[in-house]
C-alpha positions as CSV (number, residue, x, y, z in Angstrom):
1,X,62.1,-5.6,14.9
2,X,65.2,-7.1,15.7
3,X,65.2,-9.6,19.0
4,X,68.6,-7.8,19.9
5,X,66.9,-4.6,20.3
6,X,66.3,-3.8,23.5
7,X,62.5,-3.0,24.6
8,X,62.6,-0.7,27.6
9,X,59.0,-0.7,29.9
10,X,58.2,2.7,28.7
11,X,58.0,1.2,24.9
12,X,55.8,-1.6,26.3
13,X,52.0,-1.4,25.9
14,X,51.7,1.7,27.8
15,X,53.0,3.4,25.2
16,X,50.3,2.3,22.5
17,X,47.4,2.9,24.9
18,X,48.7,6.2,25.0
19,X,48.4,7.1,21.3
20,X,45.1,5.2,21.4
21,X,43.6,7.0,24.2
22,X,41.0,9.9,23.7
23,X,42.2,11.2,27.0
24,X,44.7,13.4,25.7
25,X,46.8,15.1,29.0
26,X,49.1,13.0,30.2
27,X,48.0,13.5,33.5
28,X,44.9,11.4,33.0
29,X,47.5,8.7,32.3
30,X,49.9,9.1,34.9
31,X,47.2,9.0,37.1
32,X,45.2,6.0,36.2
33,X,48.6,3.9,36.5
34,X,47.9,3.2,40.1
35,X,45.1,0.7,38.7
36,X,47.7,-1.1,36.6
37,X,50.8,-2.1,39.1
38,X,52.6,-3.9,36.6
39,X,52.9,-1.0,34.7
40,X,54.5,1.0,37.1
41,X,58.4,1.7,36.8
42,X,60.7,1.1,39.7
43,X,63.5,3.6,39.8
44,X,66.0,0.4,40.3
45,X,65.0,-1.1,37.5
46,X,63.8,1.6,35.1
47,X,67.1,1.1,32.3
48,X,66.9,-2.0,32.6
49,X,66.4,-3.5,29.0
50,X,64.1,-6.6,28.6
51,X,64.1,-8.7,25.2
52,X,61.5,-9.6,22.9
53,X,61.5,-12.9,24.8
54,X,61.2,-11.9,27.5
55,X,58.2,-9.6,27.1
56,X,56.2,-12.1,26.3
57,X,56.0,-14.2,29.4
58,X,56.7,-11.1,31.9
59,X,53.5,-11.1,34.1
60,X,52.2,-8.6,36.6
61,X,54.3,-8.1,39.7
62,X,51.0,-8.1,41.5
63,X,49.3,-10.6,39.6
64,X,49.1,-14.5,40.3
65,X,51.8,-16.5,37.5
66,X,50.2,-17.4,34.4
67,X,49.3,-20.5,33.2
68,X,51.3,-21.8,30.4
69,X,48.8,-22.2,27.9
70,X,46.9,-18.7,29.2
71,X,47.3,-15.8,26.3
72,X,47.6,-11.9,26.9
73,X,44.9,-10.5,26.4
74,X,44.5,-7.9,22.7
75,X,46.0,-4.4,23.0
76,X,42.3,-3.3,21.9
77,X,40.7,-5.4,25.0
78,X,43.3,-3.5,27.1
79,X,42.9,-0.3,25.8
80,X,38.8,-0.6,26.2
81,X,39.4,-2.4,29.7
82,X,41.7,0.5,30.7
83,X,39.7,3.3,29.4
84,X,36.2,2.2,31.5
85,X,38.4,2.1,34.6
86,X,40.0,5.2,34.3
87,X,37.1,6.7,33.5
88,X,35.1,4.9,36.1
89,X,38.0,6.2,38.9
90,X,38.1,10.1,38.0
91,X,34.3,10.0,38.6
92,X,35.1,8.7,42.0
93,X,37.8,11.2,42.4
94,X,35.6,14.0,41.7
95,X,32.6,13.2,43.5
96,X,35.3,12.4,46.6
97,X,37.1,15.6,46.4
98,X,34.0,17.8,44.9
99,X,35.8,19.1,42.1
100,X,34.0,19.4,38.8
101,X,36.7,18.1,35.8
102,X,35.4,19.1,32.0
103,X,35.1,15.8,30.1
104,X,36.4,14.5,27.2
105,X,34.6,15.5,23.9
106,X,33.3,12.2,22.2
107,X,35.4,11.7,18.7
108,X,32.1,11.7,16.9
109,X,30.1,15.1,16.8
110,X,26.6,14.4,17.5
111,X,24.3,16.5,14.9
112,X,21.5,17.9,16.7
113,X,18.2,17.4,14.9
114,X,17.0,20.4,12.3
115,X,15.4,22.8,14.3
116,X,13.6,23.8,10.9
117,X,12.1,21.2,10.6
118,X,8.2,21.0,11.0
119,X,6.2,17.3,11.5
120,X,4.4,15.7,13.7
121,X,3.6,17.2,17.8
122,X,5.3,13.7,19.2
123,X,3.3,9.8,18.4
124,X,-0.1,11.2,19.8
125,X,-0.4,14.3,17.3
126,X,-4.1,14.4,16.8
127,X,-3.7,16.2,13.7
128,X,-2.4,12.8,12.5
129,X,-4.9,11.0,10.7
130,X,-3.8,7.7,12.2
131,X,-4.8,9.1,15.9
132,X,-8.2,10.5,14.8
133,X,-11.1,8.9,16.4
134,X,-12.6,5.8,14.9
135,X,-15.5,8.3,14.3
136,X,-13.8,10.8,12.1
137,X,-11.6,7.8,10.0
138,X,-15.1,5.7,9.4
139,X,-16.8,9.1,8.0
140,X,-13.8,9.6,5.5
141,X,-13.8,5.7,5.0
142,X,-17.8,6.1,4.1
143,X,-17.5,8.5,1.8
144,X,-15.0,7.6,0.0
145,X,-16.7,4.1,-0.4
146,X,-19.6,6.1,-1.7
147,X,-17.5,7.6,-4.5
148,X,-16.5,4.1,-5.0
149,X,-19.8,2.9,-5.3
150,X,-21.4,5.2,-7.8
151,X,-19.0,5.9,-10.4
152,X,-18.9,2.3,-11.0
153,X,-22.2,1.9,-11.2
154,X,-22.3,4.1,-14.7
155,X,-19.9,0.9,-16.3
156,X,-22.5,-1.3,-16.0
157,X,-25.9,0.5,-16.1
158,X,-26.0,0.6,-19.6
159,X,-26.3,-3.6,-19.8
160,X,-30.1,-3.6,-20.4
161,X,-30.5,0.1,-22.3
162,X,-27.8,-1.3,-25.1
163,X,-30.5,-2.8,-27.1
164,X,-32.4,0.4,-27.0
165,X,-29.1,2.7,-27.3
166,X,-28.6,0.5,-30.6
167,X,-31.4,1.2,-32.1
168,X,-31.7,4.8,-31.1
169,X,-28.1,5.6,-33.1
170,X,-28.7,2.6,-35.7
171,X,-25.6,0.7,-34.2
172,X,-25.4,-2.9,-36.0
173,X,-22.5,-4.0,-34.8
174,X,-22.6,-5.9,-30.7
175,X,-18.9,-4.9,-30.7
176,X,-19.9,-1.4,-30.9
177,X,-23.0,-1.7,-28.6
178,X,-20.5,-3.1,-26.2
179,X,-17.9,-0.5,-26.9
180,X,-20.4,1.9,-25.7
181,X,-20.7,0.3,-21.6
182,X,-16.9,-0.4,-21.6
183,X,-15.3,2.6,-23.1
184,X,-16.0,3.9,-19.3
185,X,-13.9,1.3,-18.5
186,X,-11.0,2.4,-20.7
187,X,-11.0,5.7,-19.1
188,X,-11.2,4.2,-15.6
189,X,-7.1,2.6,-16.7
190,X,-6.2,5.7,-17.7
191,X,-7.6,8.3,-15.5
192,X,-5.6,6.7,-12.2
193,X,-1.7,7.3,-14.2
194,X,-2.8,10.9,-13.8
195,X,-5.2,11.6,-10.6
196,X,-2.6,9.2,-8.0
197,X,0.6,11.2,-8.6
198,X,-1.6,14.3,-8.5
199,X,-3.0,13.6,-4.8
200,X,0.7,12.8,-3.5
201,X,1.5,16.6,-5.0
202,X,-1.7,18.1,-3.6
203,X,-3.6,15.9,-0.8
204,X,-6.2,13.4,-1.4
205,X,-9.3,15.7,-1.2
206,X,-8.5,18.3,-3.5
207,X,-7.7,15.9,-6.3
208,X,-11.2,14.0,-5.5
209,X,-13.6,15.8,-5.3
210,X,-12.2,17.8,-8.6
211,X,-12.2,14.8,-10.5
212,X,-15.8,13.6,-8.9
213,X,-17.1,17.3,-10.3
214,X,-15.8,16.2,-14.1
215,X,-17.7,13.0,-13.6
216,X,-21.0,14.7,-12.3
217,X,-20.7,17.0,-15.1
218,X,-19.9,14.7,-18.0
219,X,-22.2,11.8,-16.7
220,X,-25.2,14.4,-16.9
221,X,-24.0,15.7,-20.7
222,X,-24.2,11.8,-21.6
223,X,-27.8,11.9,-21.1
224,X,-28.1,14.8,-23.8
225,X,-26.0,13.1,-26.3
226,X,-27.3,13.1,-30.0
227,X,-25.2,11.1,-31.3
228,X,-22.7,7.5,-31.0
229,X,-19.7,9.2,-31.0
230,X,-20.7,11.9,-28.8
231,X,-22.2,9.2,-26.4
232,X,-18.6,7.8,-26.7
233,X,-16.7,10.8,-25.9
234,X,-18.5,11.7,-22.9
235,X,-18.3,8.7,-21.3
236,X,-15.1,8.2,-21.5
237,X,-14.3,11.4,-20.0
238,X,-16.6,11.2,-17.1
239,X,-15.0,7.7,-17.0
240,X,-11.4,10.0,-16.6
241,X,-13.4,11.7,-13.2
242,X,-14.7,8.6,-11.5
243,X,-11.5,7.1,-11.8
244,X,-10.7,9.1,-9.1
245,X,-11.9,7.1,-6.4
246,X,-10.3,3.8,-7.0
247,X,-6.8,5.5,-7.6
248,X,-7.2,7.4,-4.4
249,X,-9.1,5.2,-2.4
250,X,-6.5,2.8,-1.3
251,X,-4.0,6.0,-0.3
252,X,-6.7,7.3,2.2
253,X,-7.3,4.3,3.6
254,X,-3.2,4.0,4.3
255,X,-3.4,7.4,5.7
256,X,-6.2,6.7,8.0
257,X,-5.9,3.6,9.4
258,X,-3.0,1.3,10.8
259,X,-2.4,-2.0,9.6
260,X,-3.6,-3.9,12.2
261,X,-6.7,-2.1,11.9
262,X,-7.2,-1.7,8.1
263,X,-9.0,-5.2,7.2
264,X,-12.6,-4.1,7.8
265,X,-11.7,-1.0,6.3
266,X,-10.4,-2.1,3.1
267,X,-13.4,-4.7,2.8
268,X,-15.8,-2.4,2.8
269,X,-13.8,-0.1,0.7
270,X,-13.1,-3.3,-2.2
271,X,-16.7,-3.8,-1.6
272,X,-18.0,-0.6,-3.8
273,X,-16.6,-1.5,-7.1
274,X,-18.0,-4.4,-6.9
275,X,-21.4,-3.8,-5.9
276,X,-21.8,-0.5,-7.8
277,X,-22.0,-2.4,-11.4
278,X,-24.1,-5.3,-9.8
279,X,-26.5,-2.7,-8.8
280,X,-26.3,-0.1,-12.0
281,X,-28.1,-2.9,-14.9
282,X,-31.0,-3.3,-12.4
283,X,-32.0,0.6,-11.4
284,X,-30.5,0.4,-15.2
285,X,-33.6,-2.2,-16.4
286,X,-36.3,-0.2,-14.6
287,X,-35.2,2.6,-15.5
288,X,-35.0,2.3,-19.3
289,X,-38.8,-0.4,-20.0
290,X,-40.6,2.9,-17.6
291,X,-38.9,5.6,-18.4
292,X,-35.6,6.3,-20.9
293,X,-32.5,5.4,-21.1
294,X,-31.4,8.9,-20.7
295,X,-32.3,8.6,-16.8
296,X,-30.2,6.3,-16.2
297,X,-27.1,8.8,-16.3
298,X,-29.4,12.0,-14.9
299,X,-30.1,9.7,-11.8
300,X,-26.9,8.6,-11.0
301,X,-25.5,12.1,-11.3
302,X,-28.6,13.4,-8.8
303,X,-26.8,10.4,-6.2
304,X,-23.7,11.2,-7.2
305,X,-23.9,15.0,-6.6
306,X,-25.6,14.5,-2.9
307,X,-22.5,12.4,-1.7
308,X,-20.2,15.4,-3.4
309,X,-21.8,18.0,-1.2
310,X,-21.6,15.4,1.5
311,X,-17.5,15.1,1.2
312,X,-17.2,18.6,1.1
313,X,-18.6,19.5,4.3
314,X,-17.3,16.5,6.3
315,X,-14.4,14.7,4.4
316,X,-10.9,16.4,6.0
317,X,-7.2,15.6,4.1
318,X,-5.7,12.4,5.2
319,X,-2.6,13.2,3.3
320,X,0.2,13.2,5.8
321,X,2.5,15.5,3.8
322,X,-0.5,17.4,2.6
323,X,-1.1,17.7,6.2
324,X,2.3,18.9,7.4
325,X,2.5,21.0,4.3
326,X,-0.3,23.3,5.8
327,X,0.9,23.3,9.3
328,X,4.5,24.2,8.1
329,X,2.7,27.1,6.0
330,X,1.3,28.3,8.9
331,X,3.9,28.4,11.4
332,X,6.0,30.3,8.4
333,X,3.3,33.2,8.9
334,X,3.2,33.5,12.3
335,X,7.0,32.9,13.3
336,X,8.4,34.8,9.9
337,X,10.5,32.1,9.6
338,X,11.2,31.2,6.2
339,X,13.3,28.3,6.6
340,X,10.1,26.0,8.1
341,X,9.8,23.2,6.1
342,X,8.7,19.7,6.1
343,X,10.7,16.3,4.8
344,X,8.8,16.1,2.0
345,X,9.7,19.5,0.7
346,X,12.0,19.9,-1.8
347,X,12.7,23.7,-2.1
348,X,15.5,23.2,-5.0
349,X,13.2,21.3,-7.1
350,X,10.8,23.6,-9.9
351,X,7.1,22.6,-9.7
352,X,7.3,20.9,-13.6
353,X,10.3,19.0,-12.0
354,X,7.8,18.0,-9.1
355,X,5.1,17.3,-11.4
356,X,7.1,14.9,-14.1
357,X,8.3,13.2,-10.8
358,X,5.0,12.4,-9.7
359,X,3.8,11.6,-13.0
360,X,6.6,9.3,-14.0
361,X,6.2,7.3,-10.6
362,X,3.3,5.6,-11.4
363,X,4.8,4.0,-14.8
364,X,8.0,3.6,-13.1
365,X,6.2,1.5,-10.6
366,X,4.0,-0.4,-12.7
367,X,7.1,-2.0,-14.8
368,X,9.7,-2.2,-11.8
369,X,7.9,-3.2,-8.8
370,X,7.4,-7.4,-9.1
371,X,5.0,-6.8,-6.4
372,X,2.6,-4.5,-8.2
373,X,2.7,-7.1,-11.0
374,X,2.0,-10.0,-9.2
375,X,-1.0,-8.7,-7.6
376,X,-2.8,-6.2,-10.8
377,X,-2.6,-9.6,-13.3
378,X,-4.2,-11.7,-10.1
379,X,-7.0,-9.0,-10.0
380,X,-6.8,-8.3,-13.5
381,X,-8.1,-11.7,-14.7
382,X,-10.3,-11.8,-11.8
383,X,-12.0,-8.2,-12.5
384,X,-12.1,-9.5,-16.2
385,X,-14.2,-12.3,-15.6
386,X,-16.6,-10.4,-13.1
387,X,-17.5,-7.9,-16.1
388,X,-17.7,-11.0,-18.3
389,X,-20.2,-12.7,-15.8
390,X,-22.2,-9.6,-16.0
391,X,-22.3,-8.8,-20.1
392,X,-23.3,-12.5,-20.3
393,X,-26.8,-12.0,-18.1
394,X,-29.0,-10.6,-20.8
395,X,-27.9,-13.5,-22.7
396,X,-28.6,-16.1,-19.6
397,X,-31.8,-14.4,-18.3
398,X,-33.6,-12.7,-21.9
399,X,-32.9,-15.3,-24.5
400,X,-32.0,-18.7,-22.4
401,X,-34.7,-18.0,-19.5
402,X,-37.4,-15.6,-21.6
403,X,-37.4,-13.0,-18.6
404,X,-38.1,-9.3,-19.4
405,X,-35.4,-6.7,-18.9
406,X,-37.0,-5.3,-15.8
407,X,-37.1,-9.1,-14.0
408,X,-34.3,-10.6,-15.8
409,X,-32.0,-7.7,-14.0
410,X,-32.8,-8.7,-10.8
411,X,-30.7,-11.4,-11.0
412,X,-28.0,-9.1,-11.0
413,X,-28.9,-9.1,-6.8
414,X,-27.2,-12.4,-6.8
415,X,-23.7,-10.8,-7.6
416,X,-24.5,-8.3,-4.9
417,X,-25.2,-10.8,-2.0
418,X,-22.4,-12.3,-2.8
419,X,-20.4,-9.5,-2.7
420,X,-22.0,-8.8,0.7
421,X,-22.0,-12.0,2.1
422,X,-17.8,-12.3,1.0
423,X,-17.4,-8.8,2.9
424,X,-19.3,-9.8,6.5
425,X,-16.7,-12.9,6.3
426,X,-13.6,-11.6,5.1
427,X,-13.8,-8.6,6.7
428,X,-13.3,-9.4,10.5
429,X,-11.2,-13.1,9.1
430,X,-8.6,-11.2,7.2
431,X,-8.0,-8.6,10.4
432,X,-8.0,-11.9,12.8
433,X,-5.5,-13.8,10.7
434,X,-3.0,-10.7,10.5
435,X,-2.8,-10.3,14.3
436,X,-2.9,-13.6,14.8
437,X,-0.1,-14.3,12.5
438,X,1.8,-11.4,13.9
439,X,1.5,-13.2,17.7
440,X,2.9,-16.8,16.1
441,X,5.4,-15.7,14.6
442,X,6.4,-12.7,17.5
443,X,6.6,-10.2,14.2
444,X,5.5,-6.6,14.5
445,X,3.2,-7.2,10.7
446,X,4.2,-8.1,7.4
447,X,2.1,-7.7,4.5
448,X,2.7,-11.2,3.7
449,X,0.4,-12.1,6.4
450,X,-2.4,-11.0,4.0
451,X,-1.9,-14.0,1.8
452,X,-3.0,-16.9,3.2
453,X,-7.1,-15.7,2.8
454,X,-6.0,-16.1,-0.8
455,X,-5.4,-19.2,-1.2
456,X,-9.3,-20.5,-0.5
457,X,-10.1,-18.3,-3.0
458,X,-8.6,-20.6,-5.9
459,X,-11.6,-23.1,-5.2
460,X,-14.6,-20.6,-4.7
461,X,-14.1,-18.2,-7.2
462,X,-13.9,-21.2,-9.8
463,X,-16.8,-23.2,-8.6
464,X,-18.9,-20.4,-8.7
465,X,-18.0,-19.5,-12.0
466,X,-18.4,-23.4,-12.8
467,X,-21.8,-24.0,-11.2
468,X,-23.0,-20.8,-12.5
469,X,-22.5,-22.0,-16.1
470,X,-23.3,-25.5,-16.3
471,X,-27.0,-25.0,-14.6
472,X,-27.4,-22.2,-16.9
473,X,-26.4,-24.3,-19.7
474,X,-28.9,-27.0,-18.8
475,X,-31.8,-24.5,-17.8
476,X,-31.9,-25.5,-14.1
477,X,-34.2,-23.5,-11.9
478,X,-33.3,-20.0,-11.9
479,X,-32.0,-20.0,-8.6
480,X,-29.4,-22.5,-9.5
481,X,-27.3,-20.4,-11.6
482,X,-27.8,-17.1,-9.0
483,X,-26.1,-19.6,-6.3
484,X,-23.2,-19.8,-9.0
485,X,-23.3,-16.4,-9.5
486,X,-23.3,-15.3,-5.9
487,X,-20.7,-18.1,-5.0
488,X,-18.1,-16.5,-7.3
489,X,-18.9,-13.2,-6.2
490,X,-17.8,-13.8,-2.5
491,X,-14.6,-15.5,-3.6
492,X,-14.2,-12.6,-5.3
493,X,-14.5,-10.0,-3.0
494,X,-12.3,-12.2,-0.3
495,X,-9.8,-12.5,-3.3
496,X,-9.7,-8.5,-3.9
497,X,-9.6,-7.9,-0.3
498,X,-6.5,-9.6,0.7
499,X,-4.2,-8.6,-2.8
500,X,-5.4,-4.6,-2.1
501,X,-4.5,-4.8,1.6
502,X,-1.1,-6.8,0.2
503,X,-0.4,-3.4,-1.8
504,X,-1.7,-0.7,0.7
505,X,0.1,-2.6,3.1
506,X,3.6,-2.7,1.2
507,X,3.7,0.6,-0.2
508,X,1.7,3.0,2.4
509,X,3.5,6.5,1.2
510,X,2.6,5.8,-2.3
511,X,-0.2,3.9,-2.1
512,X,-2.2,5.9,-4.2
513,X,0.3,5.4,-6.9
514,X,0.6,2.0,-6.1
515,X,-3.3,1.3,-6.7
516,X,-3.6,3.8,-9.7
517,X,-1.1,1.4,-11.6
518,X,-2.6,-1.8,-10.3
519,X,-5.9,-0.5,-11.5
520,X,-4.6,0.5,-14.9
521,X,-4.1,-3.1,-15.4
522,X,-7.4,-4.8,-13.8
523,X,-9.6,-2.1,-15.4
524,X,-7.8,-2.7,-18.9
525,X,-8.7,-6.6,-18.3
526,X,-12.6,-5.3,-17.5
527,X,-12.8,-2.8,-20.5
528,X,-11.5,-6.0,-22.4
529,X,-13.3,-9.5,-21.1
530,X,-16.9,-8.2,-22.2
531,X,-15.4,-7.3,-25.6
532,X,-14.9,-11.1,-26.8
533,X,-17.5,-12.6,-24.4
534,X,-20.1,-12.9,-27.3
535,X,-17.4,-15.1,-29.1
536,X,-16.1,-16.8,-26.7
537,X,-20.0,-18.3,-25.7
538,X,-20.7,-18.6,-29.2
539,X,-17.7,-21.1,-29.5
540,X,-17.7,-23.1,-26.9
541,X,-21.2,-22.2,-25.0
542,X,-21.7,-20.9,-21.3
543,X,-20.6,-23.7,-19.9
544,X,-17.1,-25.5,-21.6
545,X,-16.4,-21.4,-21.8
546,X,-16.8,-21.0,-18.0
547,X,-15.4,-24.3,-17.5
548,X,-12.2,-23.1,-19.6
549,X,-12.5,-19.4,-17.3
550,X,-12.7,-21.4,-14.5
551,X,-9.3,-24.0,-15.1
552,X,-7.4,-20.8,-15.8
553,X,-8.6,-18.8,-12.6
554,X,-7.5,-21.9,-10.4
555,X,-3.8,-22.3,-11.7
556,X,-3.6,-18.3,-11.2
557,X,-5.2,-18.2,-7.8
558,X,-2.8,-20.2,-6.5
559,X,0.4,-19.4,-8.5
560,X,0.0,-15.3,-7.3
561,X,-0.4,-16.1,-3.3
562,X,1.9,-18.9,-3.3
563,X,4.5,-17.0,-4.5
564,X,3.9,-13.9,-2.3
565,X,4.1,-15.8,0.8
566,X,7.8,-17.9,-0.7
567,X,9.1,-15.1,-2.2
568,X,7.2,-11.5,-1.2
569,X,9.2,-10.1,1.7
570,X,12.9,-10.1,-0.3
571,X,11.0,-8.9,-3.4
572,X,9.7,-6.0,-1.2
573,X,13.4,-5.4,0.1
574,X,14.6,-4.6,-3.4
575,X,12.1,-2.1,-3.8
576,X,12.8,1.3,-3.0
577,X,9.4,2.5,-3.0
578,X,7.9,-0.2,-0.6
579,X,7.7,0.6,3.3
580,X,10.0,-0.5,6.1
């Protein structure tokens, strides 16, 4: 503009407040101006032109002289400034004179929450499995331990029946003797990829206990094989059904319980796979110098089958969308309204679209999620050398210490006390450390707050594994190398512990998937390890072999947590799968 042209008062900043202003009649205006005496327009002076100059320094009549260096305030300052007061004097107005004025609608339209949609009765819902009673979450947290517990136990039963299994079928080969205890194993990678996605589509209990009746079945039909390759094929489908529990495991323990709660939990839960094959080669050696090998699967399937009737009377879905799935189908009948859904339906997607979703998500995890990766190649190598620990105890206890099968398997106890002993002390620690981390650093929880319990673990789990090798080597007293042996097993279990809780913790809607392809992984390592554990002693010896075990667990152990706790919480924002 010009600085000849003329700027009359009405083309001041009245004039832009106007066009700013929500408050459309002009009467609103005209009658706020009695707050702002500087802008009111004398008839004397009202054509009387200012310039641009001026303007600039004119002050309120009623106002004190400005200081020199004082600046105007911003037209948007004004315009808010103006705005709360004008609002702020009709109210006074009104409640003065008792009239009721309509107000101004807001410029943004407020959408009013779908009244379609169907979840949760408010935070205390007791249909939501995190508000159950500690007495209802322990019972599902029980038996799914116990599913835990057993199927392993068939992937390491065989240990001390393999000599017998061998001659029985004329098997020459030890890689095919040991092919026979880890094909289970194989099946265990597998089975998750499928049975995780499944329980997101259909609820955790369904998918279980399904997958538990193929094991029970399968596991008995091994006892009746006739031949290797029969053996083989059985067990590695009844390997397929007791996958079940450690892909699904982890999801119901996210359903159940919160974070701040889930440590004891998720120790007890980490406990069962790792007990299960310490106890199956000693029920295992008893079984097969009194009776047959045979037994050993019709036994297990007589447990296994009382702890399936047990889930079906007293193990409820834990499945949150499972949950609201059913309550949304039931409000459909009673209301007639078909429109009910929940946020996890998606009514314009096909069921094979749903299913190659769900299927697709546990791969898609597996190689895109750093997170996942991290932590299934820390357990990997660690599951890897527990199955390695225990195909190298008939060689330790039968041909190093002369013990008979029966006797020689109780040393497998050692693995189990340790396994105990680990879960009595990790258990409460790790739940201590996350609230007490939560309080220093005034955070609501992180699952980063798992990883400091890790890094002890890169000194135990290697000594054990040291110890355990070198006094076997030299013939100690046989208590010597159980001390290794149980040593490494607690480190173990503490190690486990903390990197499952790290995943449950990080991805708590797919957690099931999230553990199926973390388990793909660490039971690929355990199907693995026992295969070239025969060479790898024969080369180097139980102890330089443990030593070398040992060097690499240590460098590991410390790489995986130290990372997580540098690095963990912006991986986890770059994931779109990991929770908030």
């Amino acid at each position: 503009m010009s600085s000849s042209t003329p700027l009359q008062r009405s083309s001041s900043r009245a004039s832009i407040w106007r066009s700013w202003s929500p408050f459309n009649p002009l009467s609103n205006y005209e009658r706020s101006l009695h707050n702002y005496p500087w802008l009111s327009i004398d008839e004397d002076e009202k054509h009387e032109p200012l310039q641009a100059a001026e303007f600039t320094d004119y002050p309120p009549p009623s106002s004190p002289p400005l200081h020199p260096a004082q600046r105007l305030p911003s037209l948007v300052d004004d315009f808010e400034r103006a705005s709360h007061e004008e609002a702020s004097h009709r109210r006074r107005l009104d409640l003065e004179q008792g009239s009721e004025t309509v107000e101004p609608e807001p410029l943004l339209d407020v959408q009013d929450p779908d009244p379609n949609l169907v979840t949760w009765d408010g935070d205390d819902d007791p249909m939501n499995p995190h508000n159950w009673s500690r007495h209802k979450k322990w019972i599902s947290t029980l038996l799914v331990s116990c599913f835990t517990f057993i199927s392993p136990v068939s992937s390491t039963m065989l240990a001390p029946a393999l000599p017998d299994i061998q001659k029985e079928f004329n098997i020459t080969s030890d890689f095919d003797g040991y092919l026979i205890m880890s094909i289970f194993l194989l099946a265990y990678a597998v089975g998750p990829f499928l049975l995780a996605p499944l329980s997101e589509m259909y609820g955790r209990v369904v998918v279980l206990q399904s997958a538990n009746m193929i094991y029970l079945i399968f596991n008995t039909v091994c006892g009746f094989a006739q031949t290797r390759e029969q053996l083989l094929v059985f067990r590695f489908l009844s390997g397929l059904g007791g996958s079940a529990p450690q892909a699904l495991g982890g999801g119901v323990l996210s359903d159940c319980w919160r974070r701040e709660e889930r440590g004891t939990a998720v120790a007890i839960y980490s406990l069962a796979p790792f007990l299960g094959p310490a106890v199956g080669p000693i029920a295992g050696g008893y079984l097969t110098q009194y009776m047959n090998w045979r037994w050993i699967f019709w036994v297990v399937s007589m447990a296994d089958a009382v702890v399936q009737v047990l889930a079906f009377l007293f193990l409820s879905e834990t499945y949150p969308p499972k949950i609201l799935k059913v309550k949304a189908n039931r409000l459909r009948k009673e209301t007639g309204n078909k429109a009910l859904h929940t946020e996890f339906e998606s009514p314009d997607r096909t069921f094979f679209q749903s299913l190659r979703k769900n299927l697709m998500r546990p791969f898609i995890m597996l190689f895109t999620q750093p997170t996942i990766q991290i932590t299934a190649l820390y357990r990997a190598y660690l599951y890897g050398l527990m199955y390695l620990v225990f195909a190298s105890f008939p060689m330790v206890w039968e041909k190093q210490y002369q013990q008979e099968p029966s006797r020689a398997s109780l040393n497998y106890l050692s693995l189990g006390v340790g396994f105990v002993i680990g879960l009595q002390v990790s258990g409460p620690l790790i739940d201590k450390v996350y609230c007490h981390l939560k309080a220093r650093f005034d955070h609501p929880g992180r699952p980063e707050f798992r990883v400091p319990l890790m890094f002890p673990t890169a000194l135990i789990t290697p000594a054990g594994l040291i110890m355990y090798g070198v006094t076997a080597h030299l013939q100690l007293h046989w208590a010597l190398p159980n001390v290794g042996a149980g040593i490494f097993a607690a480190g173990l279990i503490l190690s486990f512990q903390c990197a499952q809780t790290y995943v449950v913790d990080s991805y708590e809607r797919y957690a099931a998937s999230a553990t199926g392809a973390a388990a793909f992984v660490r039971t690929m390592a355990g199907f693995s390890f026992p295969l070239f554990a025969p060479k790898l002693y024969e080369a180097l010896g139980i102890a330089w072999g443990n030593a070398v075990l040992a060097g690499t667990a240590v460098v590991l152990c410390l790489a995986a947590p130290m990372v997580l706790w540098r690095w963990g919480e912006w991986i986890r924002s770059k994931s779109t799968y990991c929770a908030d």
